[in-house]
C-alpha positions in Angstrom: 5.7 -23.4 -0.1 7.1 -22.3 3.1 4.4 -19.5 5.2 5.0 -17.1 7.8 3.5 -14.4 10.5 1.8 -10.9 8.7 3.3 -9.2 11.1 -0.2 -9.2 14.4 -2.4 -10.2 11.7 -4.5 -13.4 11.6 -2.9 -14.6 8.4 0.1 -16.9 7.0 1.4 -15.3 3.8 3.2 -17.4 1.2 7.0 -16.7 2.3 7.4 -15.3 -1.5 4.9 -13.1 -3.1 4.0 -12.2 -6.6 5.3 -8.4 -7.7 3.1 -7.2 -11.0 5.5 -4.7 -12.4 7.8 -6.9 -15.0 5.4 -9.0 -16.5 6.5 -10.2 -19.9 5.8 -7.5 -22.6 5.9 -7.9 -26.2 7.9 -5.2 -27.2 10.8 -5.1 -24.5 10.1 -1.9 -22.9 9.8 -2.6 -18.8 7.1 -0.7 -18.2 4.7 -1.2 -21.3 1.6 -1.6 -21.3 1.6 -4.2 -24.1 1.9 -7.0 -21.7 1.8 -10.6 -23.1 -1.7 -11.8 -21.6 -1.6 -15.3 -21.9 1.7 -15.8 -20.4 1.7 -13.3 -18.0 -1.9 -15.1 -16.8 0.0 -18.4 -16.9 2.8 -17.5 -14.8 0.6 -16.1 -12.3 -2.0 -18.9 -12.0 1.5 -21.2 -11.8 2.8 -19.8 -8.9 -0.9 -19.2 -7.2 -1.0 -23.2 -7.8 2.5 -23.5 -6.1 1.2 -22.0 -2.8 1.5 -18.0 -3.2 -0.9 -16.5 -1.3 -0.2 -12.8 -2.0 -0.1 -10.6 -5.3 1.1 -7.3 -5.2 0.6 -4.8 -7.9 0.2 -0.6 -8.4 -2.3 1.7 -10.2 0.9 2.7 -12.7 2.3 -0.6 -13.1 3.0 -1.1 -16.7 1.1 2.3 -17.2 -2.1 1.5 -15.6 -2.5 -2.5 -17.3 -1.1 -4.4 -14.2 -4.3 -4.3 -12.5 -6.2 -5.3 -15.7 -4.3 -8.0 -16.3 -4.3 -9.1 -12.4 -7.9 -9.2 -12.8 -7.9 -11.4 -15.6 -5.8 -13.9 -13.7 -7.3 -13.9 -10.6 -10.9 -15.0 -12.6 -12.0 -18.8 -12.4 -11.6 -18.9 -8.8 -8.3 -17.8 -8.3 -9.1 -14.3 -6.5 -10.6 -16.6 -3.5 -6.6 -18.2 -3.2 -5.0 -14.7 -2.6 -4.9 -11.4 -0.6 -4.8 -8.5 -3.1 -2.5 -6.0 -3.0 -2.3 -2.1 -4.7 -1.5 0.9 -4.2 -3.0 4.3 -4.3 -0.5 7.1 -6.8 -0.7 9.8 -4.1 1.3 11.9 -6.6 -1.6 11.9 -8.9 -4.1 13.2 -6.1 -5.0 16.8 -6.5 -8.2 16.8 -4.6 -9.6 14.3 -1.7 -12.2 13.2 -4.4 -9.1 11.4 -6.1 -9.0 8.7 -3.8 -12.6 7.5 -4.3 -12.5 7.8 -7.7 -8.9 6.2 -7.8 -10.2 2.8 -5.3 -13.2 2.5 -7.3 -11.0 2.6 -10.3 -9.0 0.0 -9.0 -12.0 -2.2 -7.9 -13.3 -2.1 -11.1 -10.0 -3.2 -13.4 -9.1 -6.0 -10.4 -12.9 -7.2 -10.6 -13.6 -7.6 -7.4 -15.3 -5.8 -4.4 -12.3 -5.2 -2.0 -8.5 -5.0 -1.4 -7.2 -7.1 1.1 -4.0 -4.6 1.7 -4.1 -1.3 0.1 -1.0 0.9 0.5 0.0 4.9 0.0 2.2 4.6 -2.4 5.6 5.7 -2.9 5.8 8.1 0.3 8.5 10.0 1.0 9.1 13.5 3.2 7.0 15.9 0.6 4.4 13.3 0.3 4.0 12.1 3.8 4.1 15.9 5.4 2.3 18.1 2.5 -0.2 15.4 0.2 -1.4 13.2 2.6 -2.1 15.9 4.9 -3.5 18.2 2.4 -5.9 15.8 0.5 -7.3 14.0 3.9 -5.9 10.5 3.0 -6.2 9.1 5.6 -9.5 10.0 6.9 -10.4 9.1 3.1 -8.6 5.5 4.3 -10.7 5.3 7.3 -13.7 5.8 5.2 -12.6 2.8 3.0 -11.7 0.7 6.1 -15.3 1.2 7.8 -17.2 0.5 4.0 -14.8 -2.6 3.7 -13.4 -1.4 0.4 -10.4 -1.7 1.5 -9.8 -4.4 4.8 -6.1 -2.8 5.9 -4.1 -0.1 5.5 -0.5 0.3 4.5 2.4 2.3 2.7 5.6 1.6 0.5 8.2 4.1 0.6 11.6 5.1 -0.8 13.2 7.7 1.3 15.3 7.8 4.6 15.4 5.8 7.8 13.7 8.8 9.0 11.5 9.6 7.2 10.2 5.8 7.3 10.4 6.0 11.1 8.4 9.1 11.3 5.4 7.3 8.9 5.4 4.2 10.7 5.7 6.4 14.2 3.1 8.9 12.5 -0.4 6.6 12.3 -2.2 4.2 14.0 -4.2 2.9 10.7 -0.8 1.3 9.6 -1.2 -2.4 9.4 1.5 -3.4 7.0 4.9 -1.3 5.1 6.4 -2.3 2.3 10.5 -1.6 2.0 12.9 -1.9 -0.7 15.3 -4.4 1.2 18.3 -6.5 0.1 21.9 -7.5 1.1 23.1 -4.5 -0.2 20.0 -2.0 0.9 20.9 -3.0 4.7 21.7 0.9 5.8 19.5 2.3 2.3 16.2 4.0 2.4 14.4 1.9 5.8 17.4 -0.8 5.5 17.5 -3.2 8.6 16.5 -0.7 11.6 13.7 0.5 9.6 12.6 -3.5 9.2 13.4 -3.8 12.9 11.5 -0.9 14.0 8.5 -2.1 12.0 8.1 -5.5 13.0 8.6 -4.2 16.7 5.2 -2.5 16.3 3.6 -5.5 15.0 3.5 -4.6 11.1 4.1 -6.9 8.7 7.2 -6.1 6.4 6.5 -6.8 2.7 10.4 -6.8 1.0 10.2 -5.2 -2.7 13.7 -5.4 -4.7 14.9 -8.7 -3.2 16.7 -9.0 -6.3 17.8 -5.0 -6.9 15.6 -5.1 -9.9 17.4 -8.4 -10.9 21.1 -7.2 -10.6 22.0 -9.3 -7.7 20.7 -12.4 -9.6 23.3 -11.9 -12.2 26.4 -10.8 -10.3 30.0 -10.2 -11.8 32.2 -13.2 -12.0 34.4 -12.3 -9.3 31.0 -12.7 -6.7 30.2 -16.1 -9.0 33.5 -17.3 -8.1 32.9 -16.4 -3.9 29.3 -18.5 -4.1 31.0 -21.5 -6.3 33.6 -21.9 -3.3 30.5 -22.2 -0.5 29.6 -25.4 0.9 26.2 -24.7 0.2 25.3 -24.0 -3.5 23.2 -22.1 -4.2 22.1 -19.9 -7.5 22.8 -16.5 -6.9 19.2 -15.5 -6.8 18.9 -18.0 -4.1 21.6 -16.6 -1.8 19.8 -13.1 -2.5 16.3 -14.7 -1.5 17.5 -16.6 1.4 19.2 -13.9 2.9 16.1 -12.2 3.8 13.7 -15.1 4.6 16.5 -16.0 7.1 15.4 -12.9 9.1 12.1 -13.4 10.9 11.2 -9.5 10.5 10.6 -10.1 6.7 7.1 -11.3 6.3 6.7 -11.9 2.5 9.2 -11.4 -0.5 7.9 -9.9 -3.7 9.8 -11.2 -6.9 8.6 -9.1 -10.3 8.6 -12.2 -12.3 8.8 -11.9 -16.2 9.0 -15.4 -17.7 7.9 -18.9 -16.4 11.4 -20.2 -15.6 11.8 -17.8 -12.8 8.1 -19.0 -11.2 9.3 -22.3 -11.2 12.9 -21.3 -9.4 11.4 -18.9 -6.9 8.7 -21.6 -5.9 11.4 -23.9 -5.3 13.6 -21.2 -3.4 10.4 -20.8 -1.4 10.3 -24.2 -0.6 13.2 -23.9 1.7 12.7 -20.5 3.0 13.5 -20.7 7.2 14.3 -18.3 9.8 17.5 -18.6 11.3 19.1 -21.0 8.6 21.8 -18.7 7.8 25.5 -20.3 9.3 28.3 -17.8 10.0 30.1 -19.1 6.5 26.6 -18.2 4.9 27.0 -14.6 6.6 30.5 -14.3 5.9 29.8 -15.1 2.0 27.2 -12.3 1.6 29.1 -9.7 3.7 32.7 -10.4 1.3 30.2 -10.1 -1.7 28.8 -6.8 0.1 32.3 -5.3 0.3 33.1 -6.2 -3.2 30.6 -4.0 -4.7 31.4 -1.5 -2.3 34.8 -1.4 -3.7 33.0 -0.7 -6.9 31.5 2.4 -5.6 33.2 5.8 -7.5 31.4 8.4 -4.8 32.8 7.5 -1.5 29.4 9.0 -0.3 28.3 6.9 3.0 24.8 8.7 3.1 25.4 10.1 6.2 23.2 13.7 5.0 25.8 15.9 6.8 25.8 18.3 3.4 21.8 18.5 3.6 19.9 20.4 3.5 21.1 21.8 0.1 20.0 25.2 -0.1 18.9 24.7 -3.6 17.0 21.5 -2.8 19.5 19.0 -4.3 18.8 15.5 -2.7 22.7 14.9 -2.4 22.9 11.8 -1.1 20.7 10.4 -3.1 22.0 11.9 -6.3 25.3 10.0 -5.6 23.9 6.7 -4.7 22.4 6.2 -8.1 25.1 7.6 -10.3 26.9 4.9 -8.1 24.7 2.4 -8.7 25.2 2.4 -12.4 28.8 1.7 -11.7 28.5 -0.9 -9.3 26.4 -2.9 -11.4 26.9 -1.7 -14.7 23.2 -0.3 -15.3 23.3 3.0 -16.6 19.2 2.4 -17.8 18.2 1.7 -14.3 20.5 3.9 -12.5 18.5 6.8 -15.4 15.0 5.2 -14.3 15.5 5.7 -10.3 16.8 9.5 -10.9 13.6 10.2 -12.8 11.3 8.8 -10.4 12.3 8.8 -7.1 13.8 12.5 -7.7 11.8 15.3 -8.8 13.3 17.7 -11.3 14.5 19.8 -8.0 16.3 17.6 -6.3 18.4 16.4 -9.3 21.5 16.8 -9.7 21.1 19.6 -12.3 19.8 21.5 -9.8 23.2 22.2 -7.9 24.2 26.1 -8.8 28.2 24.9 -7.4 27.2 27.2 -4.3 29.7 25.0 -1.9 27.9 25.6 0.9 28.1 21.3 1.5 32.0 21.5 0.8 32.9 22.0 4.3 30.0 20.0 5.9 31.2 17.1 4.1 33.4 14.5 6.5 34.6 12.5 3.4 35.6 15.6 2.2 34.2 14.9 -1.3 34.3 17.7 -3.7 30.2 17.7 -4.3 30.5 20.9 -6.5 32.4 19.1 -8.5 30.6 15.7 -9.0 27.2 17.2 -9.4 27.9 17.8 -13.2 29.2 14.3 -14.0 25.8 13.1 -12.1 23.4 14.9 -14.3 25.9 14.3 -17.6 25.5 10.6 -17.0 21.8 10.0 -15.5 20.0 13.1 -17.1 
């Protein structure tokens, strides 16, 4: 196992981490609760005993059993090898009493009497400027902080550079982010400024989605067929996976593991994680497999939030990007699971009244009005 800088913190975090939110379930759903104990336990002790130092996982993971099961795993001496990671549902806070009563929740499932790196989770601009705000989070953080409930502070987030610039810019409490982040996320959501910027501030950068929720590990064959004619082989997973521990802004990977087989690759991937290891063929590869799947794309929508805001509160952008994503990679499922989530009802696509206000603004000139219907008819 390969370690690295947390960001100005005294600590040298495994250079991949452990993600609870696909552990193995028994009856296929992805975010069951009925997670397979034994194996999941297994797997996790496996890759704690291969040098991973950090576990992340979330009050909803696998609707509210990650933690559980995290604590089970982390018995027998194992909770002594790690720094523990979770995150607080700011969405489910409807009074400042919710935090306490959320933490000590937490504390109790993970059996033990403090999180090593707690995060807001899942911020974006409504939750950032109106929740957090409105319930006293943070001064509820402090409060954790100084009681030693909690020994640092940090957020994940899925919404725009922006927005992620203005929360790291926003509070000094911030220790550590964590960023969806991949060769194909480099100008999506934080994307590679929003790394950047963090790391320039001394945070450490915890990357979620390496993988894209596993896509990128099973490409088409057309992006097999690029890899096969490398020098270098590498499984696709591993191109995915070195790509980012090549940049010394990324501080610790987080692969959602959900069978024993893919413990055993990553620790070995991790075994050769470096900085700067990257050749120009290497970056040459990954930017022609880049441009592949933006060939794929059916929305020539670039993100650039000319057409917002959308006077009926449609995220546009957004909207497009994952009714895109289910082409590029052929997953309608996930595409369906990132509307619901990351979009309130609102913002979706069925939202859009064909006003054409956006028309005009639009500098790819893409009929919006138009596409909104074959969004919602496809992902609602």
């Amino acid at each position: 196992m390969q370690y690295r800088n947390f960001g100005r913190l005294d600590f040298q975090v495994s250079a991949l981490g452990f993600g609870c939110m696909r552990l193995p379930v028994s009856d296929g759903e992805r975010l069951s609760p009925n997670i397979v104990e034994d194996e999941a336990i297994g797997m996790i002790r496996r890759a704690i005993d291969g040098g991973v130092n950090y576990c992340d996982t979330a009050y909803p993971y696998h609707s509210g059993a990650s933690e559980t099961l995290l604590g089970k795993a982390l018995r027998d001496g194992y909770r002594e090898r790690v720094k523990l990671a979770t995150k607080l549902p700011v969405w489910q806070v409807e009074k400042p009493e919710d935090f306490d009563r959320i933490l000590n929740d937490q504390l109790r499932k993970l059996q033990t009497d403090h999180i090593d790196f707690y995060l807001l989770h899942s911020l974006n601009q409504h939750r950032w400027r109106n929740l957090v705000p409105k319930y006293n989070m943070l001064e509820k953080a402090k409060a954790a902080l100084a009681d030693g409930r909690i020994r640092h502070l940090g957020f994940s987030m899925h919404d725009t550079h922006e927005i992620f610039a203005e929360i790291v810019n926003g509070c000094d409490l911030w220790d550590f982010c964590q960023i969806q982040y991949n060769y194909m996320d480099i100008e999506n959501q934080a994307g590679t400024r929003g790394l950047k910027l963090a790391a320039s501030k001394g945070l450490a950068v915890v990357v979620m989605e390496p993988l894209l929720g596993g896509r990128l590990a099973d490409p088409p064959q057309p992006v097999l067929g690029m890899m096969a004619a490398q020098k270098v082989q590498r499984s696709a997973a591993d191109w995915a996976l070195q790509w980012l521990w090549d940049q010394p802004e990324v501080s610790v990977v987080l692969s959602g593991m959900s069978a024993l087989p893919q413990v055993e690759e990553n620790l070995v991937s991790a075994s050769h994680a470096a900085t700067g290891s990257f050749t120009a063929a290497d970056h040459e590869l990954i930017a022609k497999v880049r441009e592949y799947y933006r060939t794929r794309t059916v929305v020539p929508c670039t993100k650039c939030g000319y057409c917002m805001p959308c006077p009926n509160g449609v995220k546009i952008p957004d909207n497009f990007d994952y009714f895109n994503y289910a082409h590029l990679f052929d997953d309608v499922k996930g595409a369906r699971f990132k509307y619901s989530v990351f979009l309130s009802a609102d913002e979706r696509s069925g939202s859009c009244i064909e006003c054409g206000e956006c028309l005009e603004k639009c500098p790819q000139s893409i009929a919006i009005s138009d596409w909104m219907p074959k969004v919602t008819a496809l992902l609602a």
